[in-house]
C-alpha positions in Angstrom: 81.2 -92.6 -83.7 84.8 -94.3 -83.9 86.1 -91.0 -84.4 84.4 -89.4 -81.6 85.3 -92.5 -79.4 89.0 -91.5 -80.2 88.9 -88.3 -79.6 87.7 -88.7 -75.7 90.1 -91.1 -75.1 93.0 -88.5 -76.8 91.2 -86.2 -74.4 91.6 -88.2 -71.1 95.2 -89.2 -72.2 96.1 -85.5 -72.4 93.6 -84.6 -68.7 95.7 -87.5 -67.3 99.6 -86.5 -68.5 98.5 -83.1 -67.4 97.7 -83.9 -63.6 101.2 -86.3 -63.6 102.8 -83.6 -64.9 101.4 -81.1 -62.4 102.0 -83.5 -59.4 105.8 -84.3 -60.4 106.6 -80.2 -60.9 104.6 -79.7 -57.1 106.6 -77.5 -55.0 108.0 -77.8 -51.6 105.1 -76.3 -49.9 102.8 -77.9 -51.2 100.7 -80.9 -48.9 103.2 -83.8 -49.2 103.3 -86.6 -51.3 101.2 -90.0 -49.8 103.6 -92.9 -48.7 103.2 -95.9 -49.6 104.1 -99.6 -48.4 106.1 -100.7 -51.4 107.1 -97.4 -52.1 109.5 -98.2 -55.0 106.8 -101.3 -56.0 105.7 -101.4 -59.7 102.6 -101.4 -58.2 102.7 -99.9 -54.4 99.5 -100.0 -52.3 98.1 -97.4 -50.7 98.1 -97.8 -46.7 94.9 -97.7 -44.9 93.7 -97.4 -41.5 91.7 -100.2 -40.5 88.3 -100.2 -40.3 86.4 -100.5 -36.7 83.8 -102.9 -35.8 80.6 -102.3 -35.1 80.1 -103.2 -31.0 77.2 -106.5 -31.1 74.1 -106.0 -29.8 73.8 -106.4 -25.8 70.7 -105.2 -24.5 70.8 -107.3 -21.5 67.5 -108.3 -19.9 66.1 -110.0 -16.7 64.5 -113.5 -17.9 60.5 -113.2 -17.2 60.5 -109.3 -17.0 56.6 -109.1 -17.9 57.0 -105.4 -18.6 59.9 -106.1 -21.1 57.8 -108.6 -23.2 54.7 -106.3 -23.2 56.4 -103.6 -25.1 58.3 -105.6 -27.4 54.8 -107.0 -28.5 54.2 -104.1 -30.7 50.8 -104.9 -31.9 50.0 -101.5 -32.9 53.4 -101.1 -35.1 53.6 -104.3 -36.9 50.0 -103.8 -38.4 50.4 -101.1 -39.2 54.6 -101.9 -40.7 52.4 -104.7 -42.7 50.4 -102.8 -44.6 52.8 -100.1 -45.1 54.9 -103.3 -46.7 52.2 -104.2 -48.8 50.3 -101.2 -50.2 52.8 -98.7 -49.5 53.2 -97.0 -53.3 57.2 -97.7 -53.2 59.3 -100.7 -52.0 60.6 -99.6 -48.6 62.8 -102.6 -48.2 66.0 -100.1 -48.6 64.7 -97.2 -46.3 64.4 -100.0 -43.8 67.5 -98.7 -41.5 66.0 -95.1 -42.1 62.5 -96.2 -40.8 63.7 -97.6 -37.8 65.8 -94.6 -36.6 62.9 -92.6 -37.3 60.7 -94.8 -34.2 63.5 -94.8 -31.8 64.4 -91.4 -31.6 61.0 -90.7 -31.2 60.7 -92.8 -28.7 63.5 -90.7 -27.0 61.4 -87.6 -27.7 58.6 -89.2 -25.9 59.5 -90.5 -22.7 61.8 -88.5 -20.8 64.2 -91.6 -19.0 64.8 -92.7 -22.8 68.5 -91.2 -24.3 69.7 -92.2 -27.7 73.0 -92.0 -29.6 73.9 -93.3 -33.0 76.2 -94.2 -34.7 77.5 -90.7 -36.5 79.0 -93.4 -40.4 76.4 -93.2 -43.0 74.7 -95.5 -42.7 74.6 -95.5 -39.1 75.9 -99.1 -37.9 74.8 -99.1 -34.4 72.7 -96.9 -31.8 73.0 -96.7 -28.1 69.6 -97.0 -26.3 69.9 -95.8 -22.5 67.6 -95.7 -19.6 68.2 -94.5 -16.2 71.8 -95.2 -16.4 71.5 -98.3 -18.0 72.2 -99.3 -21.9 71.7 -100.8 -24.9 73.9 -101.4 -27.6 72.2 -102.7 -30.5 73.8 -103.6 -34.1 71.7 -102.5 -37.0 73.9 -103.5 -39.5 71.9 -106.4 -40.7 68.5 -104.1 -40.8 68.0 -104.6 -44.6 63.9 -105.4 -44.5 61.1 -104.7 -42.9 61.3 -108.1 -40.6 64.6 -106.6 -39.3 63.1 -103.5 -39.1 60.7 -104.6 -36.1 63.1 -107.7 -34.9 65.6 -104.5 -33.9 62.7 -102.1 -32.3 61.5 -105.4 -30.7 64.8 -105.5 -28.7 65.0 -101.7 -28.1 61.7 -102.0 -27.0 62.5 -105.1 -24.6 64.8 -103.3 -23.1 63.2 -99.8 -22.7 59.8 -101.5 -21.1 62.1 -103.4 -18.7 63.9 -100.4 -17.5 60.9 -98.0 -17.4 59.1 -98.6 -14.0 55.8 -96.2 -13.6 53.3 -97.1 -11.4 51.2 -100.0 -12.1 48.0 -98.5 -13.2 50.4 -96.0 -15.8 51.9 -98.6 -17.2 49.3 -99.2 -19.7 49.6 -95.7 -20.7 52.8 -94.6 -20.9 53.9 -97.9 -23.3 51.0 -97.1 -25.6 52.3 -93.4 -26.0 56.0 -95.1 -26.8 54.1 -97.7 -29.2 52.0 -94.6 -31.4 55.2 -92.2 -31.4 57.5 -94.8 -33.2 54.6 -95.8 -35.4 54.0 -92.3 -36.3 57.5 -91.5 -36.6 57.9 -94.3 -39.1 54.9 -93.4 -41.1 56.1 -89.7 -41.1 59.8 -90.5 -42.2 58.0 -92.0 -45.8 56.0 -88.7 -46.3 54.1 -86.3 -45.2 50.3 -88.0 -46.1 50.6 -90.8 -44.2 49.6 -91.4 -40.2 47.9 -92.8 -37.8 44.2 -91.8 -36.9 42.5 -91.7 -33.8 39.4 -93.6 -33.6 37.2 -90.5 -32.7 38.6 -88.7 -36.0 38.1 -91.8 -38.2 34.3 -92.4 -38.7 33.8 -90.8 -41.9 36.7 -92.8 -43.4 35.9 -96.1 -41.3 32.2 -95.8 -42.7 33.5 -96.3 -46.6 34.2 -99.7 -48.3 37.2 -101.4 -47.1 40.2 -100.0 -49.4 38.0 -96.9 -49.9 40.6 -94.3 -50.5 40.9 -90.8 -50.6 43.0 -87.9 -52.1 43.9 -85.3 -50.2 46.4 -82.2 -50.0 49.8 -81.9 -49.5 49.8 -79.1 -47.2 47.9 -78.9 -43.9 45.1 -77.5 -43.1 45.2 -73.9 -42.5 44.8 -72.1 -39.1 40.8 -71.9 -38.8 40.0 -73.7 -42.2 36.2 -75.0 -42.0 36.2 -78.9 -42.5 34.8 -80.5 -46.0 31.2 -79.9 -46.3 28.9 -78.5 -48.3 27.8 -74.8 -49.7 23.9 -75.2 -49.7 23.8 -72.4 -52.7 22.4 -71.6 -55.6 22.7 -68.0 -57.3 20.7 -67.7 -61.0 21.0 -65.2 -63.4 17.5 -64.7 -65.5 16.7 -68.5 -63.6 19.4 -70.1 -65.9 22.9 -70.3 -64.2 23.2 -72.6 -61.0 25.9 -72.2 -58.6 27.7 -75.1 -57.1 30.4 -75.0 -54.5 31.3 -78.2 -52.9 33.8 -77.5 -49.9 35.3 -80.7 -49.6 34.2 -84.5 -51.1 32.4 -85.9 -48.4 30.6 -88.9 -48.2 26.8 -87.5 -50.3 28.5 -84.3 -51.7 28.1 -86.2 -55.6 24.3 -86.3 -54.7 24.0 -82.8 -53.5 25.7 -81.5 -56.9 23.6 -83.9 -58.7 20.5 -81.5 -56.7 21.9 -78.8 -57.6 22.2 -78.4 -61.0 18.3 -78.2 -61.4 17.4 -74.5 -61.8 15.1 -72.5 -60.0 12.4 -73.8 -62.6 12.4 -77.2 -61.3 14.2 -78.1 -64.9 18.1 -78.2 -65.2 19.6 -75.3 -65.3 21.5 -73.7 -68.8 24.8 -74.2 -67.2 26.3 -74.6 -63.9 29.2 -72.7 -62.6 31.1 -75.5 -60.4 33.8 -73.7 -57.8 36.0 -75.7 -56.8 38.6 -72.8 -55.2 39.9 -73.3 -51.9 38.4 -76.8 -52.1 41.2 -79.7 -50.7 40.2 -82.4 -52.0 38.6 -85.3 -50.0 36.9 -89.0 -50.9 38.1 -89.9 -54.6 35.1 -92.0 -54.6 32.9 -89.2 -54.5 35.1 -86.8 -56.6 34.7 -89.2 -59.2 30.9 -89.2 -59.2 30.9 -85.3 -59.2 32.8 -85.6 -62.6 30.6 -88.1 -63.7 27.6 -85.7 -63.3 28.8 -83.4 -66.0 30.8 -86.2 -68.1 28.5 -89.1 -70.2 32.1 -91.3 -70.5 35.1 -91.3 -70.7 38.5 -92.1 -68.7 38.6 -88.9 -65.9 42.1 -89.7 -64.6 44.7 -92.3 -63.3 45.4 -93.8 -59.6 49.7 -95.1 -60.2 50.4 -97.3 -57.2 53.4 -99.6 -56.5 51.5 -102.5 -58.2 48.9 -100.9 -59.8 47.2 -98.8 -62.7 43.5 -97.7 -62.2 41.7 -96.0 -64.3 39.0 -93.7 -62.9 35.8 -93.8 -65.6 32.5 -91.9 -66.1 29.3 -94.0 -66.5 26.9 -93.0 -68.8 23.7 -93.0 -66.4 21.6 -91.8 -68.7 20.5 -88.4 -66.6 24.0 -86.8 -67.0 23.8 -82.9 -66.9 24.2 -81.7 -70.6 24.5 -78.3 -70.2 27.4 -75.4 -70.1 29.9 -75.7 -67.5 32.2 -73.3 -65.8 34.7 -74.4 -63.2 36.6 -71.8 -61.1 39.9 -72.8 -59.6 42.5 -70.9 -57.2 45.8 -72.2 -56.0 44.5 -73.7 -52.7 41.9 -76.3 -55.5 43.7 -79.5 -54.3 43.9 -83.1 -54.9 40.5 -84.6 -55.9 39.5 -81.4 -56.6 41.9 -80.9 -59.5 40.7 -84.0 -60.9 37.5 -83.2 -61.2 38.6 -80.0 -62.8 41.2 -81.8 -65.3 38.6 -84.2 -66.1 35.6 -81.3 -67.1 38.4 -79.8 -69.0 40.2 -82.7 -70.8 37.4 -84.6 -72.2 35.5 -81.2 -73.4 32.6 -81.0 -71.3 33.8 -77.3 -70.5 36.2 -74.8 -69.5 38.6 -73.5 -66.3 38.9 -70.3 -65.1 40.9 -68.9 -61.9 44.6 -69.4 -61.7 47.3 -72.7 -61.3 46.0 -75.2 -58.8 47.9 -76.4 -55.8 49.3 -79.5 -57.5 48.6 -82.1 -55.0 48.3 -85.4 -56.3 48.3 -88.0 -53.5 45.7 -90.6 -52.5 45.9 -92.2 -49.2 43.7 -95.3 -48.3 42.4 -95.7 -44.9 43.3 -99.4 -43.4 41.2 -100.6 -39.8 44.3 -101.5 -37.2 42.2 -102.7 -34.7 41.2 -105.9 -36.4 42.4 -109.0 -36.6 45.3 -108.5 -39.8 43.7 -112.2 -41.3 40.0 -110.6 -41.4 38.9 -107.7 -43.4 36.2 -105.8 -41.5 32.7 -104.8 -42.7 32.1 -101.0 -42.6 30.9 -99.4 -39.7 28.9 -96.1 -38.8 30.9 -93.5 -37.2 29.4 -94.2 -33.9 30.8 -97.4 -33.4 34.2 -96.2 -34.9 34.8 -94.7 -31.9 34.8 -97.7 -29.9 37.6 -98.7 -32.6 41.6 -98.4 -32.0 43.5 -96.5 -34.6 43.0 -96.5 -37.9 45.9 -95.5 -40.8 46.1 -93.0 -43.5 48.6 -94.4 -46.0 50.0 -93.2 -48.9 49.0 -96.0 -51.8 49.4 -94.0 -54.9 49.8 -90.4 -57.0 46.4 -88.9 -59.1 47.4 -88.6 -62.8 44.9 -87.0 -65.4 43.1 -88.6 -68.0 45.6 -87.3 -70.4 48.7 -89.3 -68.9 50.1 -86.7 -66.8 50.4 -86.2 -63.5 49.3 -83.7 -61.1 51.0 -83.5 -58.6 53.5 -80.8 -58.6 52.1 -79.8 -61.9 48.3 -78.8 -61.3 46.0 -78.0 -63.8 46.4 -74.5 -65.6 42.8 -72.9 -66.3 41.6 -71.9 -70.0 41.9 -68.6 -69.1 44.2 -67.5 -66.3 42.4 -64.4 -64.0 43.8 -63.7 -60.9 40.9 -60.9 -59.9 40.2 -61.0 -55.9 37.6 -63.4 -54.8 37.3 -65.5 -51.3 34.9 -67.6 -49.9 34.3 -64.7 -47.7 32.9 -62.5 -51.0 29.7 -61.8 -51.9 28.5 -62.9 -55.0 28.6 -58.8 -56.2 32.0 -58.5 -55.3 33.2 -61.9 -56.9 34.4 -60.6 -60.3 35.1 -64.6 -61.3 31.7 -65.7 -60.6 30.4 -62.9 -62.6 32.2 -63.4 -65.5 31.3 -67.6 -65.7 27.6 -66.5 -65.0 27.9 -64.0 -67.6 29.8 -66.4 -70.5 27.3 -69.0 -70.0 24.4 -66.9 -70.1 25.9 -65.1 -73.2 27.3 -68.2 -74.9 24.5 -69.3 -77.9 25.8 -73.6 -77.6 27.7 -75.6 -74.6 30.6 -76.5 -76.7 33.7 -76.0 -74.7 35.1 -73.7 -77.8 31.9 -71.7 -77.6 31.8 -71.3 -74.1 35.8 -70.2 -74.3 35.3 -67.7 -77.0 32.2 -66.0 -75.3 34.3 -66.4 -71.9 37.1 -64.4 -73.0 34.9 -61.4 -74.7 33.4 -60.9 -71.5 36.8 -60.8 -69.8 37.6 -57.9 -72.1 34.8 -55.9 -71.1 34.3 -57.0 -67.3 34.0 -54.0 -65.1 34.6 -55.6 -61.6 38.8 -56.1 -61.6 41.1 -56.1 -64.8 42.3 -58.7 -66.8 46.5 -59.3 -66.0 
């Protein structure tokens, strides 16, 4: 180590005479020589330009201006700034100055007699708020938190609803538009999960537990998707296979797989084929009582928050199915839905077939901004939701597998990878996937997962419908 130690310092002695060297041989042409005060100094100083102040804030306005002071409440904003503070899975204290760009240049975006400018240093020292002529300069130099984070909007804000002058029955209006662009802004400047919710869109979530949460995908929603629900179907083969393909997790969907794994007999089937492709995940809650149908114990994965580690666990009830099981994924199987699958897999109640899943490992909770911050509401039906304000979808954590890893950005990787062409749009005779799990359970003499595998992949060699990659 001493040796080596010498050696990089002989090194940087030799990288160092080289550059003096190659700086006292520079030719005429070259870009001149710096000058120094002291030039002749045994230790001469560099000169420097001095650096400009940042202008103080002046956002001048009228004493009493009612419309001012209505803005700069930001009720909806600071609710929902508090719980991103609290529950948020990272510490946003040092993106504070980011997050409160984010709100006023969407403010800008929104209402047409709001311009900004900023200040172009990184970080930005001041912005320049102007309306109808009129401006404000305000200082953000000292934004460092989330309390000086909304004490700056505040006076943006003061300033903006004093300036703004629709008529009196718009009023109302037009500042609650400013009010959910800069909220959304904010939330959308921390990721892409997390936003507000309209209170017609938010029964389903307002409905569950308070701190319910939900995992969900990373990617929107395609063009014409169907919403989470449920496939009411169950295909046999000689009365023994049963067919299960939850859309989403919905609130019931753990019951109706619970249903459905009882065969045509009346008596539970010999295995169940469970397809989870093109499914995007939904309540964790219920995800995790799909799993637990098919698992007697056991640890099914991980929520990793900010300030917490929760393990997601199988109950033995007692009435567990026992029987083979078959999971088909796809690379649009998302979120809860790779848990599920990760969980069947890694505690050997059966095996994966398909190809990679998406990846997407976050879970968002759903927090009430309409109450009163002090009070935690009791859960309502989606009726009266509607009656509600916004609600907000918040990023509070990442999934990890029962294994310790996580899964977002890595997925889950089936048992055996098949890439044959199946959609939802497929009938079951065209579906070369769903023929080959039907066809390994039925085939397989025992459930255990290295049966199952074995039998699965000597069917693969012979399937007819598609070819094996």
């Amino acid at each position: 180590m001493v040796m080596g130690r010498t050696a990089l310092v002989g090194l940087a002695m030799v990288f160092t005479a080289g550059c003096a060297a190659s700086t006292a041989e520079r030719p005429p042409s070259a870009e001149p020589e710096r000058t120094y005060v002291g030039q002749h100094d045994e230790h001469p100083v560099p000169t420097m330009a001095p650096i400009k102040a940042a202008p103080v804030t002046s956002c001048a306005v009228a004493s009493g201006n009612a419309a001012g002071d209505e803005l700069a409440k930001l009720s909806l904003f600071s609710r929902a700034l508090s719980q991103v503070r609290e529950h948020y899975l990272r510490d946003i204290t040092p993106r504070s100055r980011e997050l409160l760009l984010a709100a006023l240049w969407a403010v800008e975006a929104t209402d047409r007699d709001v311009l900004m400018e900023r200040d172009l240093d990184a970080p930005p020292r001041w912005v320049s708020v102007r309306v109808k002529g009129e401006r404000c300069m305000l200082n953000i130099e000292h934004v460092d938190a989330p309390a000086t984070l909304l004490s700056s909007l505040q006076q943006a804000m003061r300033f903006i609803g004093s300036r703004v002058a629709p008529p009196a029955g718009e009023i109302g209006a037009r500042f609650a538009k400013i009010e959910a662009a800069a909220t959304n802004a904010m939330l959308g400047a921390l990721d892409r999960e997390s936003r507000l919710v309209e209170a017609d869109a938010s029964g389903d979530l307002r409905a569950q537990p308070p701190g319910a949460a939900a995992a969900v995908a990373v990617a929107p929603a395609k063009p014409g998707a169907q919403p989470p629900g449920f496939t009411r179907a169950s295909l046999s083969v000689g009365g023994e296979v049963a067919y299960v393909r939850p859309d989403g997790f919905p609130r019931g969907a753990a019951a109706q797989v619970e249903q459905q794994t009882t065969g045509a007999s009346g008596q539970p089937a010999k295995g169940v084929v469970l397809d989870l492709r093109n499914n995007p995940g939904g309540l964790l809650a219920e995800a995790t009582m799909v799993a637990d149908v098919f698992i007697q114990r056991g640890v099914l994965g991980w929520v990793i928050g900010k300030d917490q580690r929760k393990a997601l666990e199988a109950r033995d009830s007692g009435h567990d199915f026992d029987g083979d099981v078959i999971v088909l994924v796809n690379r649009d199987t998302s979120a809860a839905a790779e848990l599920v699958a990760s969980a069947i897999r890694g505690l050997g109640r059966g095996i994966v077939l398909g190809e990679p899943t998406a990846g997407a490992g976050p879970v968002r909770e759903f927090f009430d901004l309409s109450a009163d911050e002090a009070t935690t509401p009791a859960p309502v039906d989606g009726a009266a939701a509607a009656a509600e304000g916004p609600g907000l979808l918040l990023r509070t954590g990442s999934l990890w597998t029962g294994n310790d890893t996580p899964l977002e950005g890595a997925g889950v990787r089936p048992d055996l990878t098949l890439t044959w062409p199946a959609g939802r749009s497929s009938p079951a005779k065209e579906d070369c996937l769903l023929q080959l799990a039907q066809a390994a359970i039925s085939q397989a003499p025992d459930a255990r997962r290295s049966t199952l595998l074995a039998t699965a992949k000597a069917v693969a060699g012979k399937q007819v419908c598609g070819s094996t990659p």
